[in-house]
C-alpha angles and dihedrals in degrees: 000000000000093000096047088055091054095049089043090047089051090051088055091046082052109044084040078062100046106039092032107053095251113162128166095339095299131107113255124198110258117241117247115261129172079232138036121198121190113244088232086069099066093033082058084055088047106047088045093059100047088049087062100050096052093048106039109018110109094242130052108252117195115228094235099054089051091049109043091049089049086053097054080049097057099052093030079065095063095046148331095264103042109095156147119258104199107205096283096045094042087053088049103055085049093049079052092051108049091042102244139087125183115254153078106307105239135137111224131197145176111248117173126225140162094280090049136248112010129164125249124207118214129190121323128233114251119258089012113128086254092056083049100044089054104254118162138211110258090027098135112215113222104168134026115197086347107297116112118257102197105123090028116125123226096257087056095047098054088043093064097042090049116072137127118329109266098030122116131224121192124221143193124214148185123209136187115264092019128103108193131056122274115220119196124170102196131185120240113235130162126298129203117217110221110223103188097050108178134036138164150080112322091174125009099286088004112119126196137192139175124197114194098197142326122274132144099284094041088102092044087047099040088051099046088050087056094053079049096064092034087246085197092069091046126119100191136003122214104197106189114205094174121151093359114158101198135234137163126043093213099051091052085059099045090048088048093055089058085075111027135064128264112285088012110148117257109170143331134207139194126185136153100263124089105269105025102104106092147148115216112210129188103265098205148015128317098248102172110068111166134103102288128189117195128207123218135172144179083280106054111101153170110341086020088059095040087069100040087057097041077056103046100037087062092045086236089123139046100224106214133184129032133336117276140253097264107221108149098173133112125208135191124220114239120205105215122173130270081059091285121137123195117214105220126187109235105161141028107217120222117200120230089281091057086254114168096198096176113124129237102265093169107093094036136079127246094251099044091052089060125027093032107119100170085063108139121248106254092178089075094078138056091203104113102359133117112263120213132153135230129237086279107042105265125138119256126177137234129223126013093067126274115331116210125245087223115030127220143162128210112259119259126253110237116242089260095041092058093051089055088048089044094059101039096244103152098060089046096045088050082050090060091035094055099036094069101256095117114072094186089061092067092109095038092056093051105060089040094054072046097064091057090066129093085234089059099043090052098046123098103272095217091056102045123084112250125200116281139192103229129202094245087062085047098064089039078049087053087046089055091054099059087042084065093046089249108149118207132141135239086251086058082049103064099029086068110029097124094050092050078044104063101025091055085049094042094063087042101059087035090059102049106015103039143264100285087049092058089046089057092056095049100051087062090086084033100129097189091048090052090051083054092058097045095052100050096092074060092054088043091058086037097063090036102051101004089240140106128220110262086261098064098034078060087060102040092051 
């Protein structure tokens, strides 16, 4: 009964906020109605029905349950991004945005094999209880605290390993090589969640960096990546904001002020609540000043798209990939009781050029505005979008996210490469290369144990062997294949060598030389990062003269 009190007593705090006018603590003026109708009146509607329910529906249904859900319903009403964080989700998003979460430091995945779902670990962070207790990449978890994991999902699976700092789980593995069962029982600690996750060369005097999302050490990590690749001997910069979710105001700015001088516009909003119209400058100096091409997709969102716009509007990045999510609203975190939080949307946020990139969510479900992947590419026309300009005069485009300067889509998986990506073959097949079973991988195995080295790291990389996939691994890969009852032909082969190439050498580097070592390898058929690469003499001739060659104002505009 206490509990329900205290759920009950949160729906009243709530409703009081919402009907009321309550924001941020502080009293807003109502808006004027006809008539207005007292928000007990509706909380009377409300208590009386969920009495019902509990006493008469067929089912026990627990309080919580009804009125959390009413509650979802309530802000998901208003628009796509306001919601309800019930205490887990609510944990979770904290854990998100300070950049930290309490467990063993290890990646999972699904990988699927002839006794079902398993659990592979891949590489552990440096320094985690999992690094320090001795687990591998490619060790395959098959109980946790005894219990067999075997049709877990991943969720389930993470769920289990994380816990409070200081406690222990205990896990069973198998590992390749080894016969018997290895046991660990290893103690949970904090982890911090790197948010710029790669960063290095791509090319000699190329840099290349990739920010996941925005939390509050994505500046202290961006700039100590920068330090990483030695930024100041630089000749070019590729940031890739792909699949970015977003997150925190703050950070976007930060990030932002890296590029821009000093009192440049970032970002504005404007809301209803006191406060909330603002205009966000760079607070400092502009420190990176070197061609940048920035990636963007139809993930990247909100924050991520705060800073593709700041760029763009001032003509200080080539914006490259596909058009953006388009979610121009800002919400504040509420902190409730029972340890619950409500994300409200408070502001809508405009770039430099006055640009509202939020997309039209009114005539679409929640679920087609955001899991529809076939939507069309509205960006691709001017018809019925908001027209601004940037610094230097060129057009730029309203609503529907940010649309890129180049275009272009990620390559298509071939019907048989699919089917090899579908059934996990790669990783299994790096686990066979790098456990010894393949003679004709000696070699292979050699330089790439080499590469780990300090005399490797400091040779010329032009005149030392690197790892290859010979044709003699190819045709024990093609054995494999039949091994694992996966038909192809020589023709699907060689249409998509490369592709069987890189991703073989990719787990494999994942697996023994670390997760930024196997990226490396996989950007390399990236089509959007090559682009990159092609248009930076672009972006060179963008942030000198604040103009593009005919050819790409064709394209911007």
């Amino acid at each position: 009964m206490k509990h329900r009190f205290a759920v009950c007593a949160l729906l009243v705090v709530l409703a009081s906020s919402l009907l009321g006018g309550f924001l941020n603590g502080k009293a807003a003026s109502k808006p004027e109605t006809l008539e207005p109708v007292s928000s007990k009146e509706f909380l009377i509607d409300f208590t009386e029905a969920l009495d019902v329910i509990q006493k008469n529906y067929v089912e026990h249904v627990s309080p919580d349950r009804l009125i959390y859900n009413s509650i979802k319903g309530m802000l998901r009403s208003l628009d796509p991004h306001s919601n309800f964080l019930d205490p887990n989700e609510f944990a979770s998003l904290r854990e998100d945005q300070h950049s930290r979460y309490f467990g063993l430091g290890i990646r999972v995945r699904p990988l699927l094999n002839d006794r079902g779902r398993v659990v592979i670990v891949e590489p552990p962070l440096v320094g985690t209880p999992a690094e320090k207790k001795g687990l591998r990449a490619g060790d395959v978890i098959t109980r946790i605290e005894g219990q067999p994991i075997d049709d877990w999902t991943s969720d389930e699976v993470v769920s289990k390993l994380r816990g409070p700092r200081g406690t222990t789980v205990n896990i069973s593995i198998e590992r390749p090589g080894i016969r018997e069962i290895l046991e660990f029982n290893v103690e949970r600690d904090i982890i911090p969640v790197e948010t710029v996750t790669y960063a290095f060369e791509v090319q000699p005097g190329i840099g290349y960096i990739k920010i996941d999302r925005f939390s509050e050490s994505t500046a202290d990590d961006f700039r100590d990546k920068l330090e990483k690749i030695e930024v100041e001997k630089l000749s070019g910069l590729i940031l890739d904001l792909r699949d970015n979710p977003g997150g925190l105001l703050n950070q976007a700015i930060d990030i932002s002020d890296f590029f821009l001088p000093r009192l440049e516009t970032i970002v504005s909003t404007k809301g209803r609540a006191q406060g909330s119209d603002r205009v966000y400058r760079a607070p400092g100096i502009e420190r990176i000043k070197i061609p940048l091409v920035l990636i963007i997709n139809r993930h990247s969102a909100s924050a991520s798209e705060i800073v593709a716009g700041a760029l763009q509007d001032h003509d200080r990045a080539l914006i490259v990939g596909e058009t953006s999510f388009g979610k121009g609203l800002v919400q504040s975190v509420y902190t409730l009781d029972n340890e619950t939080g409500m994300a409200l949307t408070t502001a809508k946020y405009y770039t430099p050029s006055e640009r509202l990139i939020q997309r039209d969510y009114s005539v679409s479900s929640f679920e087609y505005y955001y899991m529809n992947e076939t939507r069309p590419e509205v960006s691709e026309s001017i018809s019925g979008r908001e027209i601004k300009q940037t610094d230097s005069g060129r057009t730029v485009l309203g609503g529907g996210g940010i649309t890129p300067d180049v275009p272009v889509s990620v390559r298509e998986l071939e019907p048989f490469e699919k089917v090899l990506a579908s059934k996990d073959v790669f990783f299994q097949y790096a686990r066979r290369l790098t456990s010894g079973q393949v003679a004709a991988a000696e070699r292979f195995i050699h330089q790439l144990k080499k590469m780990g080295t300090a005399e490797f790291n400091n040779a010329d990389p032009d005149s030392t062997p690197q790892p290859v996939i010979t044709d003699e691994i190819l045709a024990d890969f093609k054995e494999y294949l039949i091994s694992r009852n996966i038909e192809f032909t020589e023709e699907d082969i060689n249409n998509s060598i490369g592709f069987i190439k890189r991703r073989i050498k990719q787990e494999v580097f994942t697996s023994a030389l670390g997760l930024q070592e196997g990226y490396k390898v996989g950007i390399q058929g990236d089509t959007q990062v090559l682009k990159a690469l092609e248009v930076l003499p672009e972006a060179k001739l963008l942030m000198t003269s604040g103009r593009t060659t005919p050819a790409m104002q064709n394209q911007s505009n």
